[in-house]
Backbone bond lengths (Angstrom), bond angles and torsions (degrees), N, CA, C in turn:
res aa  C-N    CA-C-N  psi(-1)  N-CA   C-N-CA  omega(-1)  CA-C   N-CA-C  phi
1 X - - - 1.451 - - 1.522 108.31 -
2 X 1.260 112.16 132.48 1.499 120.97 171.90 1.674 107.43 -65.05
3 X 1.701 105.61 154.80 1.240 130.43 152.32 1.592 112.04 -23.22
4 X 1.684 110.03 123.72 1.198 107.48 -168.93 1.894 123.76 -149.37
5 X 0.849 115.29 159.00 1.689 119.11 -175.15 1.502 116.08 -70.08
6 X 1.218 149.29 76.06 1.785 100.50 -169.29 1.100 106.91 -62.29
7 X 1.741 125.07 169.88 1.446 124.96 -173.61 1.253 93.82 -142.12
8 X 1.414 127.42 -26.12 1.461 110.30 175.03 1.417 107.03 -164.46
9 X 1.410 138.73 143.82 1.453 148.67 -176.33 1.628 115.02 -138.25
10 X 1.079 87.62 138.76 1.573 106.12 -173.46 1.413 108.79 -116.17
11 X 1.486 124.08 153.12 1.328 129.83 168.89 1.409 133.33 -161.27
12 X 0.670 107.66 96.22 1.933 115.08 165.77 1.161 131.38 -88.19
13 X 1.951 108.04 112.04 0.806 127.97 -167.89 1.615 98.76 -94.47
14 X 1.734 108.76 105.92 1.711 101.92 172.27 1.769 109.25 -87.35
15 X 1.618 107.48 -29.56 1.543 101.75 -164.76 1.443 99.58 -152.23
16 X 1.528 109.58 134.82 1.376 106.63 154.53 1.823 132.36 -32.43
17 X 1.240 103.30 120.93 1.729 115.44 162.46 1.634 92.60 -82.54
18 X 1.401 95.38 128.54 1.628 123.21 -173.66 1.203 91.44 -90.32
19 X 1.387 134.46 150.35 1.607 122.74 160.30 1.244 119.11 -76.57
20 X 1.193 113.78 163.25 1.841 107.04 -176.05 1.163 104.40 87.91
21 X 1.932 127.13 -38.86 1.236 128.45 -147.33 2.038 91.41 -71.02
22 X 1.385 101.72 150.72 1.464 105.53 155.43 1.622 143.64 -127.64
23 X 1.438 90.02 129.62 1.633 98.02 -140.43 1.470 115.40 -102.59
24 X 1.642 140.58 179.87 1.351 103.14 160.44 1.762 91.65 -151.87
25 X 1.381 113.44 146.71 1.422 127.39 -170.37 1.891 105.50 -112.21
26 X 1.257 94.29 111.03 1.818 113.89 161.84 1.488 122.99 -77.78
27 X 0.659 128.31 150.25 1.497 128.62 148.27 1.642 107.37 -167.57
28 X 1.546 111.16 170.66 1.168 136.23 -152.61 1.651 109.43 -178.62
29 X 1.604 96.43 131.21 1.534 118.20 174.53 1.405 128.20 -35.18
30 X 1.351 143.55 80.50 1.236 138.12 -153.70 1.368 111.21 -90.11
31 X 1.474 115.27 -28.36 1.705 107.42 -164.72 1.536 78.77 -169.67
32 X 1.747 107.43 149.70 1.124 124.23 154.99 1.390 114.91 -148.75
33 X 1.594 117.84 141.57 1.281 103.49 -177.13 1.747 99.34 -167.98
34 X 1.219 138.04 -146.69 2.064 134.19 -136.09 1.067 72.06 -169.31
35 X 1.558 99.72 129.65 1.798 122.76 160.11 1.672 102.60 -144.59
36 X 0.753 104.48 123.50 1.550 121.75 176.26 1.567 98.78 52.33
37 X 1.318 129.26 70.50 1.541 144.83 -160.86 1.749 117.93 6.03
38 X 1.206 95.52 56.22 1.541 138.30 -160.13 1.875 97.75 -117.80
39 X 1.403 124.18 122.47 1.652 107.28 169.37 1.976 101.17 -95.37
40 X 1.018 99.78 160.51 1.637 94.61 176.79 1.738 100.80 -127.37
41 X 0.946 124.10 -165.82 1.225 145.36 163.28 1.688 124.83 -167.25
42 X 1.088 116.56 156.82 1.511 122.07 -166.96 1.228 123.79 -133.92
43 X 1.306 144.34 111.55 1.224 127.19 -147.57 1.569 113.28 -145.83
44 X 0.822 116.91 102.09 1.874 121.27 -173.23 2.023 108.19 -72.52
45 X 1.090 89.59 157.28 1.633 87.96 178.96 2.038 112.11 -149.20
46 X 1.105 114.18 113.54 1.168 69.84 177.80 1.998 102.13 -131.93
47 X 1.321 118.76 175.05 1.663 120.26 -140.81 2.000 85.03 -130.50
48 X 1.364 92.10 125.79 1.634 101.55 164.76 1.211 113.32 -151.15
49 X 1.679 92.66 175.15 1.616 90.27 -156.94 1.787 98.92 -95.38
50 X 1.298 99.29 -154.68 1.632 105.64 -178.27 1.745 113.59 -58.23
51 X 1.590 108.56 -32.89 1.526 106.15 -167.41 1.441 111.07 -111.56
52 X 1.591 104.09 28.81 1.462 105.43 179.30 1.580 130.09 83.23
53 X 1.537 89.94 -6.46 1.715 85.33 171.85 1.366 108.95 -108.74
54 X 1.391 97.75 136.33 1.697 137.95 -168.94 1.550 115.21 -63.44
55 X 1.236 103.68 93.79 1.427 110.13 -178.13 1.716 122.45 -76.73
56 X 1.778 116.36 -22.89 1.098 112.31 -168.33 1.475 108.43 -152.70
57 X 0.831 142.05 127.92 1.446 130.66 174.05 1.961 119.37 -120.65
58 X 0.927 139.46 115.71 1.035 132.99 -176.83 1.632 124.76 -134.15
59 X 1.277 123.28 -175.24 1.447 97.04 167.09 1.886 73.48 -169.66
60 X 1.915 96.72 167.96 1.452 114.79 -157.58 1.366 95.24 -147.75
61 X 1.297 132.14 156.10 1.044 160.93 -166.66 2.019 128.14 -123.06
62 X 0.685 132.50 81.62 1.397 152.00 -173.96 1.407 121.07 -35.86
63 X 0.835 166.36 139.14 1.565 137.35 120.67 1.554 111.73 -103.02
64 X 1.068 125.76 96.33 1.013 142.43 -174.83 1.640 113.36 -59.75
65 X 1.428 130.88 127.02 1.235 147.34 171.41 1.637 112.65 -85.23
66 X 1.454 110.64 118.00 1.398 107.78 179.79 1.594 123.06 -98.48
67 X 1.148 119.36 154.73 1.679 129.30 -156.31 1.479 88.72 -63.91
């Protein structure tokens, strides 16, 4: 992914990250699309712990810089 703006971030906090705890964060391309001949991108993520329960969920917004 190219050089980029953030423009907007989201976050949900369902559960404390314990320290020590070890965790692991996904994300994947949800939406992309041109606003004012602008490209964006959209990108959800979300963070769990060792036994699968979901500590964070969020997603972010791009503005992508073109070559």
């Amino acid at each position: 992914v190219h050089a980029g703006l953030h423009a907007r971030m989201e976050f949900e906090f369902l559960e404390p990250i314990r320290p020590g705890a070890r965790v692991r964060s996904r994300g994947s391309v949800v939406d992309k699309y041109e606003r004012r001949g602008k490209p964006y991108m959209v990108t959800a993520l979300v963070t769990e712990d060792e036994d699968g329960t979901v500590l964070v969920r969020g997603r972010f917004t791009q503005m992508l810089f073109r070559d």
